[in-house]
C-alpha positions in Angstrom: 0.0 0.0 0.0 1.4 3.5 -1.1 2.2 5.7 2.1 0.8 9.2 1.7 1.4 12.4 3.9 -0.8 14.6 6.3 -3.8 16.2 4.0 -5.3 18.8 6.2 -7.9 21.2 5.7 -8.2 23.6 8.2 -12.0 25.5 7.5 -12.9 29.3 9.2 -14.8 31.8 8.8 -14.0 35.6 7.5 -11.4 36.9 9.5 -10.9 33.5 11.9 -7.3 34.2 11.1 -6.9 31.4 8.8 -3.9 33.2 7.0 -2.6 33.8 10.1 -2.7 30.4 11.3 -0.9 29.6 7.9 2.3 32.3 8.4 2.5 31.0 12.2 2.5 27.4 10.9 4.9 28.2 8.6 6.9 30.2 10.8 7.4 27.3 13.0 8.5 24.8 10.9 11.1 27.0 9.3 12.0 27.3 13.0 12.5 23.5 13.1 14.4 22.8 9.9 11.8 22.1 7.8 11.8 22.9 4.3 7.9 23.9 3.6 6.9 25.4 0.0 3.8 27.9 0.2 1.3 28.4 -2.9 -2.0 30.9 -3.4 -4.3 31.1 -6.4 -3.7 33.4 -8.6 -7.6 34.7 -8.2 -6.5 35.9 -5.0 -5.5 39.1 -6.0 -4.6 40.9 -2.8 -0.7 41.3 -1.4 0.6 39.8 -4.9 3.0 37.3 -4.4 2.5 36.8 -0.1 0.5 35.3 2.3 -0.6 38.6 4.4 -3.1 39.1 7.8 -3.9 41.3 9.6 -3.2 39.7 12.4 0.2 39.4 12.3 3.2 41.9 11.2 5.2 39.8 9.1 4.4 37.6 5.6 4.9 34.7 4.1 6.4 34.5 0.4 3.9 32.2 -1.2 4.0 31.2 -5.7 1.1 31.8 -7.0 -0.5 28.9 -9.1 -2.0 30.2 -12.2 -5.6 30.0 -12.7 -5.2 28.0 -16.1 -3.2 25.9 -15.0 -4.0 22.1 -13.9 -1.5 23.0 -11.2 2.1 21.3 -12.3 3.8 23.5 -11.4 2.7 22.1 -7.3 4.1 19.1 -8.6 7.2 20.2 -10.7 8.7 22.0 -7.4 7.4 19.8 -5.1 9.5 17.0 -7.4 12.2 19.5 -7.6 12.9 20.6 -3.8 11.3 18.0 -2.1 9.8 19.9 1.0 9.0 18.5 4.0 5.5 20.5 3.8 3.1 22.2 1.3 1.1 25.0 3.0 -2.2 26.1 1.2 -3.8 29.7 1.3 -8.0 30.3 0.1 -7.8 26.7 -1.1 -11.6 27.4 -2.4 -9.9 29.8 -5.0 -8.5 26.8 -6.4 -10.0 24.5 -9.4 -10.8 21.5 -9.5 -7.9 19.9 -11.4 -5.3 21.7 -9.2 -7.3 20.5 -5.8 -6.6 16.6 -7.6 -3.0 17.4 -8.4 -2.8 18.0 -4.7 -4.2 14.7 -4.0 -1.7 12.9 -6.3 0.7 15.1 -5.0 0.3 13.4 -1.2 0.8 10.5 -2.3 3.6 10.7 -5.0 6.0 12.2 -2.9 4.7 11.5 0.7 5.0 15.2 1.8 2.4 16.8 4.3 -0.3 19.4 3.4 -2.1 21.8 5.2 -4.6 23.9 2.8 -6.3 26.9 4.6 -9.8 28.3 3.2 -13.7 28.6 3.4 -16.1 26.3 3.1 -19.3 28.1 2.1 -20.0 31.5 0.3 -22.0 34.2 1.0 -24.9 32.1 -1.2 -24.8 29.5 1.9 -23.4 26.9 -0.3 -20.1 24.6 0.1 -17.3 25.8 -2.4 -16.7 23.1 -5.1 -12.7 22.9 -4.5 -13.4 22.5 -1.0 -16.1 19.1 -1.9 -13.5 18.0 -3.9 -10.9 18.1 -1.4 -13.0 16.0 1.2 -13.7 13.4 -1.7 -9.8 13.2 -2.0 -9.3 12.4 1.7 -8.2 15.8 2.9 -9.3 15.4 7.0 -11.2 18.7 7.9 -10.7 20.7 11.1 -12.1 24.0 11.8 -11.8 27.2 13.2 -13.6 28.4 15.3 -15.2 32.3 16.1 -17.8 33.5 17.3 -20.7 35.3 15.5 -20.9 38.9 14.6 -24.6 39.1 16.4 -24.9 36.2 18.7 -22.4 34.0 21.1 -22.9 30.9 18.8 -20.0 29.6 16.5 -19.9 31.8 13.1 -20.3 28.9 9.7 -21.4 31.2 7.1 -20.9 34.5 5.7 -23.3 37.3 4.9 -22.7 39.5 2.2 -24.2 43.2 1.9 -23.6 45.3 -1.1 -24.7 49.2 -0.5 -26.8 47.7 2.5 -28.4 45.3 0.2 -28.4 41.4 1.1 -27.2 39.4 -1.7 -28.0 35.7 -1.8 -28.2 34.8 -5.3 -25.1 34.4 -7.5 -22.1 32.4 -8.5 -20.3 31.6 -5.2 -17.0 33.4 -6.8 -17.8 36.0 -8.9 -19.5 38.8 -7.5 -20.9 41.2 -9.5 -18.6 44.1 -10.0 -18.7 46.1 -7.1 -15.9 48.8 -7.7 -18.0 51.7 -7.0 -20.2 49.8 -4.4 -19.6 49.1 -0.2 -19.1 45.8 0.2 -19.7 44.2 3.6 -19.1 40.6 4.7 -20.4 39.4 7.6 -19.3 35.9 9.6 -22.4 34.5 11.1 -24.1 31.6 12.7 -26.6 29.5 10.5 -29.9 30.9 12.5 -28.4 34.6 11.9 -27.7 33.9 8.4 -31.1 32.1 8.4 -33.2 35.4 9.7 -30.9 38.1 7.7 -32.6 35.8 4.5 -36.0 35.6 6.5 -35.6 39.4 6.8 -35.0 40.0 3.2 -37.7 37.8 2.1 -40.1 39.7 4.3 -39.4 43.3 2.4 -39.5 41.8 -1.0 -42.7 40.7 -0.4 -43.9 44.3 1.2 -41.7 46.2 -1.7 -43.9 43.9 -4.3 -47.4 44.8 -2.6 -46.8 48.3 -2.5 -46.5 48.3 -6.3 
């Protein structure tokens, strides 16, 4: 039986620090020796060419993996400096060919993983990437905050454009909202429940009063 290395996906909400836990994690091994190798997709646009919180004053150098791409080039320097570790940011901005290659990569070269990201979107609904990565035996853990209205544990996201709700739409790509305010929220699922209930309500008053 082929041995295969650690695949861990470690799941939060907005601003649970996730990146944070990723430059610490990071941090630490470099600490120890180890010789780690940090990606982000390329549809994460912010901080260009780092892994970057808030949280935290310094950065991780991360290589970005193309969009196009099936995600080679994971496995052509993975091949070529054999790390100890492969750390992971916004793994739900990755595809689905590049969230395999992963997979194969585990257990090719028996090297650890530790993939950072969100499960759901501001729609409610699980990212594809992330699915895909629990079908390819990637052990979930999560992160845990609280909720920005009540004391329970925040598992999905709210998303309010000019003070409007939005719950329709590709999980992704947003409309464009250059010239818009753009407000996430991290919420439980009976506050995200009643902010939908609430929406409902006045677009059913907005439609009678026509």
């Amino acid at each position: 039986m082929r041995d295969s290395g650690v695949k861990e996906l470690n799941l939060g909400t907005m601003r649970s620090a996730k990146s944070a836990q990723l430059i610490m994690k990071g941090y630490s091994l470099d600490e120890q020796g180890k010789k780690v190798l940090t990606f982000k997709p390329e549809m994460d646009t912010r901080d260009g060419a780092f892994v970057v919180s808030r949280a935290l004053p310094i950065e991780r150098r991360a290589t970005i993996v193309p969009q196009e791409s099936d995600g080679s080039i994971m496995s052509s320097m993975t091949w070529a400096e054999n790390p100890d570790v492969i750390l992971i940011d916004e793994l739900q901005f990755f595809t689905i060919p590049q969230i395999e290659k992963l997979a194969e990569i585990s257990l090719t070269y028996d090297v650890d993983i530790f993939t950072y990201g969100l499960m759901l979107s501001y729609n409610g609904k699980m990212f594809e990437p992330i699915k895909r990565a629990l079908e390819c035996g990637f052990k979930m853990k999560t992160i845990d905050m609280s909720c920005d209205h009540c004391n329970n544990d925040a598992t999905h996201h709210t998303l309010y454009i000019d003070g409007m709700l939005q719950i329709d739409g590709e999980a992704i790509n947003v409309e464009n909202t250059k010239d818009k305010t753009q407000v996430y929220e991290s919420v439980c699922y009976s506050c995200f429940q009643r902010a939908i209930d609430v929406y409902e309500m006045n677009k059913i008053d907005h439609t009678n009063k026509k």
